[in-house]
MITORZA-375305 format. One line per 10 residues: number of its first residue (from 0); for each residue y negated, z, x of C-alpha. Coordinates in steps of 0.1 Angstrom, whole numbers, plus 5000, padded with zeros to 4 digits. Each point is the difference from the previous one (the first is absolute). Layout:
N
NUM> Y,Z,X | ...
REM end
This chain:
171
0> 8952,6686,6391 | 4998,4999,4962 | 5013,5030,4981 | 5022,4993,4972 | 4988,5013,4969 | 5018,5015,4973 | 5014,4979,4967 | 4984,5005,4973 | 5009,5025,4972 | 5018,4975,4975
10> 4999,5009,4962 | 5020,4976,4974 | 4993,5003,4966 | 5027,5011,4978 | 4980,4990,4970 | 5009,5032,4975 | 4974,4999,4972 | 4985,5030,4990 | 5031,5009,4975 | 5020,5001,5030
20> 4986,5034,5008 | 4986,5011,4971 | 5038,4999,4984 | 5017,5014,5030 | 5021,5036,4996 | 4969,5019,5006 | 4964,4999,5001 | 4977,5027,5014 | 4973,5017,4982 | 4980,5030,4995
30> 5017,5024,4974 | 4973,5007,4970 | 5012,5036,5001 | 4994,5012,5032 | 4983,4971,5020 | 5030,4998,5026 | 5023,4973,5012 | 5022,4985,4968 | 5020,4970,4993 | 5003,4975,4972
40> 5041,4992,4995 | 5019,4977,4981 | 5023,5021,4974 | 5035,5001,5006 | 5021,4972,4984 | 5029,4989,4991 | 5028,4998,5037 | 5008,4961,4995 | 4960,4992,4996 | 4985,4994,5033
50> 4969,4983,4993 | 4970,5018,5003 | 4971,4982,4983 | 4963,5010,4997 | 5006,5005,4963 | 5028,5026,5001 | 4990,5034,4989 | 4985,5025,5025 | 4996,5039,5007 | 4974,5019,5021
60> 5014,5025,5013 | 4983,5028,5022 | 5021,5020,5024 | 4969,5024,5010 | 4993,5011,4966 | 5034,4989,4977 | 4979,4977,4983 | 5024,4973,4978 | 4984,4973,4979 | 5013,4968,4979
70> 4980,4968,4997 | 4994,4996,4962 | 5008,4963,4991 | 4967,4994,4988 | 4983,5010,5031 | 4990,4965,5016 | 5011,4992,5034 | 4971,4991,5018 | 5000,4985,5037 | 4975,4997,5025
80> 4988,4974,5033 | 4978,5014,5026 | 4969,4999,4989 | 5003,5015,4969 | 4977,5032,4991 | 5030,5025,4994 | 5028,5006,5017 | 5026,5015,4978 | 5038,4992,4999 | 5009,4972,4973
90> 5024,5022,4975 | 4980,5038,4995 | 4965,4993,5018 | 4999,5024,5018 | 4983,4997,5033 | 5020,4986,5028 | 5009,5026,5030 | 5002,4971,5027 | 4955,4989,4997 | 4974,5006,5024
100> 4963,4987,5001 | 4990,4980,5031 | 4961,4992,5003 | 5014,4963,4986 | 5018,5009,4971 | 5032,5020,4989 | 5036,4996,5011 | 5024,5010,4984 | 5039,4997,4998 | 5027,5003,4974
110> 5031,5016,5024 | 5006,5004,5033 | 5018,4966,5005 | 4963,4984,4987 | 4982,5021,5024 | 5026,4987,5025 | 4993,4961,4993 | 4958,5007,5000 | 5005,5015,5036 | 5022,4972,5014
120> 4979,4972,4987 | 4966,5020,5009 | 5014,5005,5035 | 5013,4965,5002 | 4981,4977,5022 | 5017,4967,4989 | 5009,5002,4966 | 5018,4977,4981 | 5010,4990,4965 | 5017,4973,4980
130> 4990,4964,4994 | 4977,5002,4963 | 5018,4975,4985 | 5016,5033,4991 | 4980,5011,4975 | 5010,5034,4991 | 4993,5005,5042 | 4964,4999,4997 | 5003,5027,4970 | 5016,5025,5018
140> 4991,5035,5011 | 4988,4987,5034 | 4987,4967,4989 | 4978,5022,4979 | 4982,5024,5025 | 4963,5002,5003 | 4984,4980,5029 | 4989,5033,5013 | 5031,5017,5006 | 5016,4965,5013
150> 4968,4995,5027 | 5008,5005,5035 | 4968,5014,5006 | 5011,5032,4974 | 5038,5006,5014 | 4988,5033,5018 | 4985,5016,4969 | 5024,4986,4980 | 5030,5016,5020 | 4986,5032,5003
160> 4999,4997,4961 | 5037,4993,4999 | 5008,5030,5020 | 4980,5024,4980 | 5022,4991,4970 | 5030,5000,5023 | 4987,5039,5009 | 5002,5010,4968 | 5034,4996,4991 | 5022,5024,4989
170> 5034,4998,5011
REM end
């Protein structure tokens, strides 16, 4: 008698772009100062404004050392796909706290909740996205991976990856 085998792991693509996470409330990185866990945020606004955009002003701000600093305007936001050489957040460069080097390539993720999505589709055994008459679908942050970290041949290094970053938050 046949065994029944398990369903697959089922991933949907929510499509977010890479603004989606790089404009979230925070975004982890390692403090200039003293090389420990920091975090980009937006500055605080105005009660009856709820948007948070990619171009509102940030801080980093270090709770290990007390470090506080203000984007200048003229500093250029910069952002990054994998695949790219550095791995720095988009509004102070500084490097990102959520990277680790596989023998493929780097991964790296912008917050928690990105680190979250690159697990579950990783994981994922069927995984499934949006018809591309959609085009902003096929621009998105998943669309957008490198073949080697979408391969099913590479999901074991690849999650062991993920949870090394996942180890090294700070709560």
């Amino acid at each position: 008698m046949p065994t029944a085998s398990a369903p697959p792991l089922r991933f949907r693509d929510p499509g977010h772009d890479k603004y989606h996470f790089a404009s979230s409330d925070r975004v982890l990185v390692c403090c200039p100062r003293c090389e420990q866990q920091a975090q980009v945020v937006p500055e605080p606004r105005e009660a009856d404004d709820a948007t948070l955009t990619w171009s509102a002003e940030r801080r980093l701000v270090c709770r290990h050392c007390g470090l506080s600093r203000k984007r200048d305007k003229t500093w250029p936001i910069t952002f990054h796909w994998y695949g790219d050489p550095e791995m720095n957040d988009p509004y102070f460069q500084a490097p990102l706290w959520l990277q680790t080097r596989t023998r493929h390539g780097f991964l790296w993720a912008y917050t928690p909740e990105h680190l979250d999505l690159l697990r579950r589709y990783v994981q994922a055994t069927l995984r499934e996205h949006d018809p591309w008459y959609e085009p902003w679908r096929k621009m998105g942050a998943i669309g957008r991976l490198p073949a080697w970290i979408k391969q099913a041949k590479n999901r074991d290094e690849v999650l062991r990856g993920l949870d090394r970053m996942r180890e090294s938050l700070v709560s």
